[in-house]
C-alpha positions in Angstrom: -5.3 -4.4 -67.9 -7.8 -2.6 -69.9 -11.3 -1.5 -70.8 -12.4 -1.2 -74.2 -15.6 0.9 -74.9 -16.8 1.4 -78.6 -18.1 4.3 -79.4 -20.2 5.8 -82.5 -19.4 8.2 -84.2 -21.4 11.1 -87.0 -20.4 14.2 -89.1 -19.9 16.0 -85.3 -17.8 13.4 -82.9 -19.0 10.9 -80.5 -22.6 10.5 -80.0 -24.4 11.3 -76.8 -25.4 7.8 -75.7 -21.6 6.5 -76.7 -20.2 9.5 -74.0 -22.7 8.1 -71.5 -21.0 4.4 -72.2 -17.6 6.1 -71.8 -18.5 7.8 -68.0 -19.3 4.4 -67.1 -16.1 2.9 -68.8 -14.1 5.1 -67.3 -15.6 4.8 -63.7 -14.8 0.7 -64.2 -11.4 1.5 -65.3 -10.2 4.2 -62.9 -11.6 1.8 -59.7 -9.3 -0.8 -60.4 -6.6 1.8 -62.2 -7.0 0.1 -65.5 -6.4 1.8 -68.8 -9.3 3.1 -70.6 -9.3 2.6 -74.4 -12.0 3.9 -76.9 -12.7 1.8 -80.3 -14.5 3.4 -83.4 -15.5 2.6 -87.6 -13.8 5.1 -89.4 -10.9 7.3 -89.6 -8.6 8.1 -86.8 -9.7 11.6 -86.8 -13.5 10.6 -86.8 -14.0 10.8 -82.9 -13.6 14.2 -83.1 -11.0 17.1 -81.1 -10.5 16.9 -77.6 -14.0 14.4 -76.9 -11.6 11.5 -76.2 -9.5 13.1 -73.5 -12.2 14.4 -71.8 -14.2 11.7 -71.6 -11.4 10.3 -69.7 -9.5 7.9 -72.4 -6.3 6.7 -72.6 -6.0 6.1 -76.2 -7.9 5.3 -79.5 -8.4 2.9 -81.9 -9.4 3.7 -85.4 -11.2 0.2 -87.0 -10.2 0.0 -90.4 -12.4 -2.1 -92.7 -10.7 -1.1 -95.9 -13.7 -1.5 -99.2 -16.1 -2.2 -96.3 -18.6 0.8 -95.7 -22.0 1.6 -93.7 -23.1 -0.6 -90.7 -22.1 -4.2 -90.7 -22.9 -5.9 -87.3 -20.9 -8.7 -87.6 -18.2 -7.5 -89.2 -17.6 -4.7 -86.5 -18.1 -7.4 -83.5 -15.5 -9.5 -85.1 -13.1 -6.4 -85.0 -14.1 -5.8 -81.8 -13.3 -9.7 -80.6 -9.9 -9.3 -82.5 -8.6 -6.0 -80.6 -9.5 -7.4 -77.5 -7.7 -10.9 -78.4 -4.6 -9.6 -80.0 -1.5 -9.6 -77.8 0.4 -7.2 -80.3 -2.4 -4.7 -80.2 -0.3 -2.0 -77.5 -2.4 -2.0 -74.7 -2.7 -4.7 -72.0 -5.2 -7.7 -71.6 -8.6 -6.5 -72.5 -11.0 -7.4 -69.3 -14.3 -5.5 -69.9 -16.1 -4.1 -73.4 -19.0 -1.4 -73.5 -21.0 -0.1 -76.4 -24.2 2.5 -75.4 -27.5 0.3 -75.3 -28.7 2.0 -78.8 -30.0 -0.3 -81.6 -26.4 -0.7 -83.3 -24.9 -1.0 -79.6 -27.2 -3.8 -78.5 -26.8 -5.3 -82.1 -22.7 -5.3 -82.2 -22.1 -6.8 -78.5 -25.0 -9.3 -79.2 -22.8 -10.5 -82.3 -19.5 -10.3 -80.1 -20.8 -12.6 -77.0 -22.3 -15.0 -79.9 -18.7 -14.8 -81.0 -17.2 -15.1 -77.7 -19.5 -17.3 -76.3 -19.6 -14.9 -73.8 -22.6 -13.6 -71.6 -24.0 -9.9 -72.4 -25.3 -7.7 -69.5 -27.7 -4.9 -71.2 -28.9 -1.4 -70.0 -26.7 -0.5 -67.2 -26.4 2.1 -65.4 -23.1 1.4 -63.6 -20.8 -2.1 -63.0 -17.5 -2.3 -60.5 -15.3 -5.1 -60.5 -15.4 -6.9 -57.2 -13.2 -9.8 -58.8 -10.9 -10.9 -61.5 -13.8 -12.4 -63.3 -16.6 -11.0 -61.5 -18.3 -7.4 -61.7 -21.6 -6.2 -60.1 -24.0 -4.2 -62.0 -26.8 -2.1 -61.6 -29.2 -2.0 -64.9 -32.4 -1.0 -66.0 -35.2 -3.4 -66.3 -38.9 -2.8 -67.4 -38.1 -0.3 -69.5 -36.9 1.6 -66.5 -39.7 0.9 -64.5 -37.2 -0.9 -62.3 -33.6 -1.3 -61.7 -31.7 -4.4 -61.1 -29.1 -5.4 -58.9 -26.8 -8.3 -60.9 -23.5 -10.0 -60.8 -21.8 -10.9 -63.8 -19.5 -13.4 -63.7 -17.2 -13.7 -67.0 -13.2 -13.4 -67.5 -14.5 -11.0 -70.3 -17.5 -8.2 -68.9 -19.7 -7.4 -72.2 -22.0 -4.5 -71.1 -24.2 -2.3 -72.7 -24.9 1.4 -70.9 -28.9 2.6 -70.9 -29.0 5.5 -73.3 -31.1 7.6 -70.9 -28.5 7.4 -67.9 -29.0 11.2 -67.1 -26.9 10.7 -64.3 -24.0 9.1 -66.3 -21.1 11.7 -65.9 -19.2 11.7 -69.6 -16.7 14.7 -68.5 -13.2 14.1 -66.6 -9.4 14.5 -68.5 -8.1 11.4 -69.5 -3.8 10.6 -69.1 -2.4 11.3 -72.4 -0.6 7.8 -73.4 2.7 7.3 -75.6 3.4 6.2 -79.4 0.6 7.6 -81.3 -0.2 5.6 -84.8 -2.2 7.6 -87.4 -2.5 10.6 -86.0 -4.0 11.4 -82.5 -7.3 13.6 -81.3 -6.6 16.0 -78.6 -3.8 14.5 -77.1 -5.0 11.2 -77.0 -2.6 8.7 -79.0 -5.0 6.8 -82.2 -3.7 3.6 -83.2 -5.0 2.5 -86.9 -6.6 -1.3 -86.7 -7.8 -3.7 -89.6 -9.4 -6.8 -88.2 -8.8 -9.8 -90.5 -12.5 -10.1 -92.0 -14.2 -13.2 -93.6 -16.6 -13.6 -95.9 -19.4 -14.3 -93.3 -18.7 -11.9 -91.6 -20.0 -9.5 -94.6 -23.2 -11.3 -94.7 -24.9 -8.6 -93.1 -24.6 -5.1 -94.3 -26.7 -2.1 -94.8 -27.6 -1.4 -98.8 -28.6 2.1 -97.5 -28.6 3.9 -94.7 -31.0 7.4 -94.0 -27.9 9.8 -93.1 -28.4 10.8 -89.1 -28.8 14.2 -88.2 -26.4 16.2 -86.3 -27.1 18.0 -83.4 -29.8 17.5 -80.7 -30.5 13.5 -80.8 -34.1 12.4 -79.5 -32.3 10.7 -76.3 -30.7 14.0 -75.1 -33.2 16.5 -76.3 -34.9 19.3 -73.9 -38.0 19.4 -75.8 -39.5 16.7 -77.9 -42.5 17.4 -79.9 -44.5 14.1 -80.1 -47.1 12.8 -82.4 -49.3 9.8 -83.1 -52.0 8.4 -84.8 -54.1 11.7 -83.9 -52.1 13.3 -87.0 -53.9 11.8 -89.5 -51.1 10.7 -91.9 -47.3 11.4 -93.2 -48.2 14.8 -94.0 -49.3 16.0 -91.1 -46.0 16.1 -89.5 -45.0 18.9 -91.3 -46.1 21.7 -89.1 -45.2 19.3 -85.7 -41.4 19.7 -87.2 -41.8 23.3 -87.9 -43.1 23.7 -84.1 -40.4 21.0 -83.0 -37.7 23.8 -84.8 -39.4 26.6 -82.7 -39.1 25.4 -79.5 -35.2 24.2 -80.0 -36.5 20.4 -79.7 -36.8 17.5 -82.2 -39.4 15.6 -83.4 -40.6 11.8 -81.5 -43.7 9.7 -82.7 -45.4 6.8 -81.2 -45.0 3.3 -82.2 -48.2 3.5 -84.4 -46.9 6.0 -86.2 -43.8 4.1 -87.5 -45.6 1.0 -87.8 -47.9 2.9 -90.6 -44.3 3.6 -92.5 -45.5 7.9 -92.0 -41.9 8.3 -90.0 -38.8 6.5 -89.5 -38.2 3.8 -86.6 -35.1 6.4 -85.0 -37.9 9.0 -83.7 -39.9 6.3 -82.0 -40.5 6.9 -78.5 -41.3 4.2 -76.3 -40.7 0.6 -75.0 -39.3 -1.0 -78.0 -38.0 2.7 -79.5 -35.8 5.5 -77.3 -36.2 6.5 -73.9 -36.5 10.6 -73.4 -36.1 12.5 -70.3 -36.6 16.2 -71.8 -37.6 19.0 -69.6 -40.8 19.5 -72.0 -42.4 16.6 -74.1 -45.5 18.0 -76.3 -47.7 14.9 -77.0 -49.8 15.6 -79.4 -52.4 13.2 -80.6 -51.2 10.5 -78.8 -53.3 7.7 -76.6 -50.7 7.2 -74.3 -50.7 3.5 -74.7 -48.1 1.9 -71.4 -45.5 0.9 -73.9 -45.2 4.6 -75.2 -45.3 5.9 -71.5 -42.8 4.2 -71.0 -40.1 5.6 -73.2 -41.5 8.7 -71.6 -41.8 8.7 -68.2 -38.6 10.3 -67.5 -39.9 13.5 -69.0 -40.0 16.3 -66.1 -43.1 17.9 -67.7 -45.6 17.0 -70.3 -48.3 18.7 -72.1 -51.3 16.4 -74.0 -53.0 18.0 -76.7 -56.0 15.4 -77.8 -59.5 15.5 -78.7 -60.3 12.8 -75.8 -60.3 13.9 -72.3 -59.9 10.5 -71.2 -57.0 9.6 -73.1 -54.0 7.7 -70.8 -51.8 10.1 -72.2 -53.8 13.9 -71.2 -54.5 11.8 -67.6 -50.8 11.5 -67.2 -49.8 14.9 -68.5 -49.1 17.9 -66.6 -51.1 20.1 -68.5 -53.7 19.2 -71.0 -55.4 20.9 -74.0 -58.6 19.2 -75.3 -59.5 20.2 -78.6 -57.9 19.2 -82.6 -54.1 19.6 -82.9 -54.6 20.9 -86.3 -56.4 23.8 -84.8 -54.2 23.9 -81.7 -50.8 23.4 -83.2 -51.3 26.3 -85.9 -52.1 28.7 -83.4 -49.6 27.8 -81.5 -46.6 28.4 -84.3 -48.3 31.8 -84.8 -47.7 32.3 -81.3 -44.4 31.8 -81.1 -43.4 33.3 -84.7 -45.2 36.5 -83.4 -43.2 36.4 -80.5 -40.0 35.9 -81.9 -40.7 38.6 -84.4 
C-alpha cells in the first residue's frame, strides 16, 4: 500500500508548502506502515539532495511530459491518476494522494477528482486512516478562523495540506528503497514516468509564466512588508521592497492592490491570496478590510503605519504609527542603513 504526495519543485528543491504536504503524507503512511512515495514535473534530479529522505520518503517519481513544458493542470492530474492506476508502476496500490493547498495544488487535485470521480478534502491540517476506505481529517475552514473535524470516505483519499500548517513537522529520515531508475536523490531511489497524454489534456497550458523567486516564499517568511491602496500606485512599491530586503522579509500586498494590476496575484495576502504567520508583518497603508485579516491573523506581531487612526488594520495591530508611509517608510530605511553601516 502506498501514499503518493506531489510535490513542487523551483531552481532550489521542494517548496516549503509541498514539505508541509509531505509531514502530513508521511504521518498517514507511517500509522498504517505504508510506503511513502513523492511525485514531481521535471527531471529526476529536480527535487533536490537529500530533501526526499528527510522528509521521510520512500522513493521518487520523476513525471516526464516529453515536448510538454510550464504548468499544465490537467495534464499533470492525468499523470498523477495514471501512477496511482498503473499496476507496473513498482510500488504497491496507491490508497491516498496529497498536493500542498497552494493555487497549483488546489488546481491539479481538483482536475484529478474530476478525473477520478473522486471526492477532494481541502486545507488539512492532518488525516489518519481509521478504515480501508475511510480516513478522518482535521482541516481548516473560514480561512482559518475555524477548524473542522471530517470523515472522508473514498477507496482513493485526495487531500490537499493548508499552506500555513506551522505545526506541520517536514523533517524525519525516510527507508531508502531498492532498484533506482534514472538516477536517485540522496538515497532515495527515482523512477522516470511518462503518463500517456491526450490532446485534451493539453488544452490548458500556461503561454508564460513570471519565473518564482528562490528563497524566502511569502507563506514561510519571518517578516512581511505589506502594502495597500495607501501607496498610491505601482511605483510606490519600490522603497517597501527595498525595506522588505532590509529587514530579511519579502514583500505582501492586499487584494486591492492586485486587483489595480500594481503587483502580481502571488504576493497577495488574504482570504482568497496566502495565509502568513511571520513573527513581524509591517502593514503599511492598508485598511485592514476582514478578508485581508484574515490571511494575516496568524502573524505573532503587527505594526500599522496609516494616516487613519481608525483604520481596522492600526486597531488590530500591535503597534501603530499614524502619519504618511512615504514620510515614515523613508526614515525608516535611513534608520536601518545607518545602522547597518
Amino acid at each position: 500500500m502506498t501514499v503518493l504526495c506531489f510535490v513542487e519543485t523551483d531552481a532550489e528543491g521542494i517548496r516549503d508548502p509541498s514539505l508541509r504536504a509531505l509531514g502530513v503524507a508521511r504521518s498517514l503512511a507511517a500509522a498504517t506502515g505504508e510506503e511513502l512515495v513523492t511525485a514531481w514535473v521535471g527531471a529526476p534530479d529536480a527535487a533536490g539532495g537529500g530533501e526526499l529522505a528527510a522528509a521521510g520518503a520512500d522513493r521518487g517519481c520523476a513525471i516526464d511530459l516529453g515536448a510538454v513544458t510550464g504548468y499544465a493542470p490537467v495534464a499533470w492530474a492525468r499523470a498523477l491518476a495514471d501512477l496511482a492506476a498503473m499496476d507496473d508502476r513498482g510500488f504497491g496500490p496507491v490508497t491516498a494522494v496529497l498536493a500542498a493547498a497552494t493555487d497549483r495544488g488546489n488546481e491539479v487535485l481538483a482536475h484529478l477528482a474530476a478525473i477520478t470521480g473522486l471526492p477532494l478534502a481541502a486545507n488539512c491540517l492532518s488525516a489518519s486512516r481509521v478504515a480501508p476506505d475511510r480516513c478522518e481529517l482535521v482541516r481548516q475552514r473560514w480561512a482559518g478562523s475555524l477548524l473542522e473535524d471530517a470523515v472522508l470516505d473514498s477507496p482513493l483519499a485526495l487531500l490537499t495540506v493548508a499552506v500555513d500548517a506551522a505545526d506541520v513537522d517536514a523533517a524525519g529520515v525516510g527507508a531508502a528503497g531498492v532498484g533506482a531508475v534514472g538516477g536517485g536523490t540522496g538515497g532515495v531511489p527515482v523512477a522516470r514516468f511518462e503518463p500517456r497524454l491526450v490532446d485534451r489534456d493539453l488544452d490548458v497550458r500556461a503561454a508564460e509564466s513570471a519565473d518564482r523567486a528562490v528563497g524566502v516564499s511569502l507563506a514561510t517568511a519571518r517578516v512581511v512588508v505589506g502594502g495597500g491602496r495607501g501607496v498610491g500606485g505601482p511605483d510606490g512599491f519600490t522603497m517597501l521592497e527595498e525595506l522588505a530586503g532590509l529587514l530579511g522579509g519579502v514583500l505582501g500586498v492586499s487584494r486591492v492592490v492586485t486587483s489595480q494590476g500594481w503587483r502580481p496575484h502571488r504576493q497577495q495576502v488574504g482570504q482568497t491570496g496566502t495565509k502568513i504567520s511571520p513573527d513581524l508583518y509591517l502593514a503599511c497603508g492598508i485598511s485592514g478590510a476582514i478578508q485581508h485579516m484574515a490571511g494575516c491573523q496568524g502573524a505573532k506581531t503587527i505594526v500599522a503605519i496609516n494616516t487613519d487612526p481608525d483604520a481596522p488594520m492600526v486597531a488590530k495591530a500591535d503597534y501603530a504609527v499614524i502619519g504618511d508611509l512615504h514620510e515614515v517608510i523613508p526614515a525608516l530605511i535611513d534608520a536601518l542603513r545607518a545602522r547597518q553601516a
